[in-house]
N, C-alpha and C positions, 0 to 999 in steps of 0.2 A: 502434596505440599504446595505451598501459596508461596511466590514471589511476589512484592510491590518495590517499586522503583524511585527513584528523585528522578526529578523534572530533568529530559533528554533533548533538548531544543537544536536544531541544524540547522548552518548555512545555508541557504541555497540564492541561487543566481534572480531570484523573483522574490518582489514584497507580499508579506501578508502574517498571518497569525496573529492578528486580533481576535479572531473569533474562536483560537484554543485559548486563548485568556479569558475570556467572554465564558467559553464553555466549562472552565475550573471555575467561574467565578470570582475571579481575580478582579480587582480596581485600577484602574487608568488602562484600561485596556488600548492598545497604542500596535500596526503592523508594524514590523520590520523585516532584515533579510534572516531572520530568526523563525523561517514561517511552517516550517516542520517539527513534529515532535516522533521522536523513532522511542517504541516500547516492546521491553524485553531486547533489547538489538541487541549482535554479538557483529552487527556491518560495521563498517567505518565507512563513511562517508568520502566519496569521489570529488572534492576541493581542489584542482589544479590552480585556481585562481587565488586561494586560498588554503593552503595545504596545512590542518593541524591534526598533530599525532593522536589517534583517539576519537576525532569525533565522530557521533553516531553511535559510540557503546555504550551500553547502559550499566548504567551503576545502582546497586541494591541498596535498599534504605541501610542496610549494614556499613558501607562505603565500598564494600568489594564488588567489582567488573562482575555482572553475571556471567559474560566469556569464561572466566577464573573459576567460579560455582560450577559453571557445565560442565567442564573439561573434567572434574573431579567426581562425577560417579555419571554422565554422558545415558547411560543404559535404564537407569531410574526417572531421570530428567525426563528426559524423552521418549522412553520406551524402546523397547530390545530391537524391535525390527525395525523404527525410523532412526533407531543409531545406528547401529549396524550397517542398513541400508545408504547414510550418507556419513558413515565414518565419524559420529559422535557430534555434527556439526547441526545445529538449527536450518529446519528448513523452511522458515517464513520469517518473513520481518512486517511489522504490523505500522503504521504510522498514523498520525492525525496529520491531515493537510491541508491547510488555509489558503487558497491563493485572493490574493487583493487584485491582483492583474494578470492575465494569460499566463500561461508558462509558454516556453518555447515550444514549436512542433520538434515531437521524437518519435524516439523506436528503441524500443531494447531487445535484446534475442532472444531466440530460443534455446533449448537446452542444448540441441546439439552445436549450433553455432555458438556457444559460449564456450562450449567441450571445444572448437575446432581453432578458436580464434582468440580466445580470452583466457584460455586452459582453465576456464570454470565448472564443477558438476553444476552449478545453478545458469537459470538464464533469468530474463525478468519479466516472465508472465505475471499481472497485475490484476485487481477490481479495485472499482469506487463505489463504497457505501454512504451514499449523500446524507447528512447530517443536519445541515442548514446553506441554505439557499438564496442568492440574492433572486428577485422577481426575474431578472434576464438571464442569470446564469446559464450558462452551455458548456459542452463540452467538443472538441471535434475527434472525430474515430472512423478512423479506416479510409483506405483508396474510394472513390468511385471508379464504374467502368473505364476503360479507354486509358488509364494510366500506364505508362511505360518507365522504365528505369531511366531511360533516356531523356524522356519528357523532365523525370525528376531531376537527374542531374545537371537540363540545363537552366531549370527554376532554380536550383541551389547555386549555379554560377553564376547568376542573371541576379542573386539576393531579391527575387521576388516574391517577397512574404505573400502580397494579395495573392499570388498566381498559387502557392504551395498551398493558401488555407483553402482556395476553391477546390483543390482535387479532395479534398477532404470534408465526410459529412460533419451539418453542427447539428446538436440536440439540443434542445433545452433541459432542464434536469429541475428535480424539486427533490425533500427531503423522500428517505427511503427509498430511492433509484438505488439499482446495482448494474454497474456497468462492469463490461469483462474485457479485459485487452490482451488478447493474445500475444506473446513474444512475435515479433514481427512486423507486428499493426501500427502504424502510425496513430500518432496521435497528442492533444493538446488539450490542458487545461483549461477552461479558460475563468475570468477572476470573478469573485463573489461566490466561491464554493470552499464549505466546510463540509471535510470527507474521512472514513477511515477508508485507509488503503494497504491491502493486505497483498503479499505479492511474494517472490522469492526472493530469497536475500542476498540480493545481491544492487550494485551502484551500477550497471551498466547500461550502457545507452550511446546512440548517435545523433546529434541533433544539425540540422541543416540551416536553423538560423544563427548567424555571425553572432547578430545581436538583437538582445531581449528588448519585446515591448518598450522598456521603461531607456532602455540605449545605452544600456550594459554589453560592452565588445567580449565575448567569450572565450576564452584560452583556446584554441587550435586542438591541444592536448582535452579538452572537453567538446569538442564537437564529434570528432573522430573515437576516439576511445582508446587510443592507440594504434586504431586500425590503419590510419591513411585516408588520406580524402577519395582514393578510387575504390578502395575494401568497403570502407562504411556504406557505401549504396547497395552491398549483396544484404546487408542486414532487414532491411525492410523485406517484405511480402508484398508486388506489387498484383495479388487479386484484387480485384476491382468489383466491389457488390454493389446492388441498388439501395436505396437509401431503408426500404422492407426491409430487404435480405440482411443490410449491417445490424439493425435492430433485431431481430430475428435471431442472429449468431449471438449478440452481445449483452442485448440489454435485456434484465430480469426484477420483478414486484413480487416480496412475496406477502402475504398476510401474515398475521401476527394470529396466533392462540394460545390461552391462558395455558401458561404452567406446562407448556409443551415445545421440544425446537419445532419453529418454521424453519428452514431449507431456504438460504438466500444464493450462497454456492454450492451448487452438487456435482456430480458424476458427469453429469449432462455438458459441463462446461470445461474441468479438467480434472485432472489425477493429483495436479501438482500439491492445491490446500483447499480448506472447503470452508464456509460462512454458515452460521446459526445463529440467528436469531429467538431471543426467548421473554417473553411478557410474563412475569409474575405476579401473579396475582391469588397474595395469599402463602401458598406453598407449592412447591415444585422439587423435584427430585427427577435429576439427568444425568449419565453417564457420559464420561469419553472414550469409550470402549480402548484404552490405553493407547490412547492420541492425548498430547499436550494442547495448551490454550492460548491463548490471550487475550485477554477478556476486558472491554470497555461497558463502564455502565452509562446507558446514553438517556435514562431520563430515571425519574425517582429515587427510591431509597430500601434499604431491605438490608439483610443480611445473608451471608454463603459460612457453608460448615463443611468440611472435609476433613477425613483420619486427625477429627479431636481437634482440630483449627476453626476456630472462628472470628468473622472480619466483616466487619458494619461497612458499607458501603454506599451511597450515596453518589449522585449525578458525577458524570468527567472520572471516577476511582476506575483505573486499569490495574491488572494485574495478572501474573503467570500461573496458572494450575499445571501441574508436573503429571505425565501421564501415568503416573501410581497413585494417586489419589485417591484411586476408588469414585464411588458415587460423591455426588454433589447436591446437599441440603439448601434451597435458596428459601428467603422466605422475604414476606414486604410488599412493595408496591412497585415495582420498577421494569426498566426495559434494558437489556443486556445483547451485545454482539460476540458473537465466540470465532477466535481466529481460531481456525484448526490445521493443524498440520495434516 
């Protein structure tokens, strides 16, 4: 079964999403603090600055919460052993994300530290599938050698933004980068990147800057996470890798072949969700061996068939495949990303 959604747009603390307007093809394409879009989400979004009940869920073109859908047969949705396994709950939240200017330097956890500290089964291991790309765009990700907890915490009390981005590699990035951010890793947006970003579903994080690029002073209750301004520094991993080695762990290219997945996340990288990419051309026919989706089509046009559904699809169309679906009939001209749980 196919879920498609209304437009799920999110606050956050940095400008952008012009280029998810750009990408629907919408007119007056215009950034604001609107620069997330969250698909298939059953999250609510982490607003202390701004706290509204609700946002971050996704609502089905029916008008009903898919949270409400799931809950109501969980084992079909999802499949027997990723419901069961996480208690009926979604275990990826898929996003588009536009940043117009840096986002703040963070870190979100790992599973156990979410288990220990956040009393969450999720933590927020992450990727960026780069979409479109300003000419300078970067990203920064992960310690360099010689980092200390200490050293960090007195760049965080010192508000030494230059000091914090130097411990941290930059990259440049263009479109089809897959970057991998481990729960732990620091790390920062930075602006002029259209990306999907695929990760566990969850809103948590510690960020060390007060205040953003643009000189937005950040809620206390959003830097820390509730942890405390001395807790929040066990959250980071302060390993320290060569600029190789961070590349090496993190960063993956894969090729594209007709009418077959390419492998963007695999095995290689985590357990937690995995990334498929798929070029169709013509016809294709792909399983999800009863794993669910989230499916953005990131260029052309075609159609998909499943148990007797059929749904014409074209550039910017997301939507849910349920992991009963059985096989999947694509056919057209087009290029497709599969979040997979």
């Amino acid at each position: 079964m196919i879920f498609k959604f209304k437009e799920n747009r999110v606050w956050r603390a940095y400008t952008g999403g012009k280029r998810i307007d750009t990408f629907h093809g919408k007119d007056n394409c215009v950034d604001s603090r609107m620069p997330e879009e969250w698909l298939a989400s059953t999250v609510e979004a982490f607003n202390p600055d701004r706290p509204v009940k609700g946002e971050g869920l996704s609502v089905c073109e029916n008008g009903r919460l898919f949270k409400d859908i799931l809950k109501e047969n969980p084992r079909k949705i999802l499949g027997r052993e990723l419901s069961d396994r996480f208690g009926g709950n979604m275990s990826i939240l898929v996003k588009l994300l536009d940043s117009a200017e840096r986002l703040v330097i963070q870190c979100h956890p790992t599973v156990s530290f979410a288990k220990e500290h956040f009393g969450s089964m999720f933590g927020k291991t992450e990727c960026w599938y780069m979409l479109d790309c300003e000419a300078e765009a970067c990203v920064y990700l992960g310690f360099k050698p010689g980092i200390t907890k200490e050293k960090w915490q007195a760049l965080f009390m010192a508000q030494d933004t230059a000091g914090m981005l130097s411990w941290l590699h930059k990259f440049r990035v263009k479109p089809g980068d897959l970057w991998f951010v481990a729960g732990g890793v620091p790390h920062a947006i930075g602006g002029g990147c259209l990306m999907i970003e695929l990760q566990e579903p969850s809103d948590l994080m510690v960020i060390p800057e007060r205040i953003t690029p643009a000189g937005i002073t950040l809620a206390e209750q959003k830097l820390h996470g509730g942890l405390g301004f001395e807790k929040m520094f066990d959250c980071f991993d302060y390993s320290g890798y060569t600029e190789a080695e961070t590349r090496n762990r993190y960063y993956r290219k894969s090729a594209l072949t007709d009418n077959v997945f390419s492998i963007v996340v695999g095995k290689d990288l985590t357990d937690r969700f995995s990334m498929k990419a798929l070029r169709v051309n013509g016809k294709a026919k792909v399983d999800l061996d009863d794993r669910y989706a989230v499916v953005i089509v990131t260029a052309g046009e075609g159609m998909i068939k499943t148990n007797g559904e059929t749904l014409n699809l074209k550039k910017s169309n997301n939507f849910f495949v349920t992991a009963n679906s059985g096989s999947l009939e694509l056919s057209g001209n087009m290029e497709l990303i599969f979040c997979i749980a």
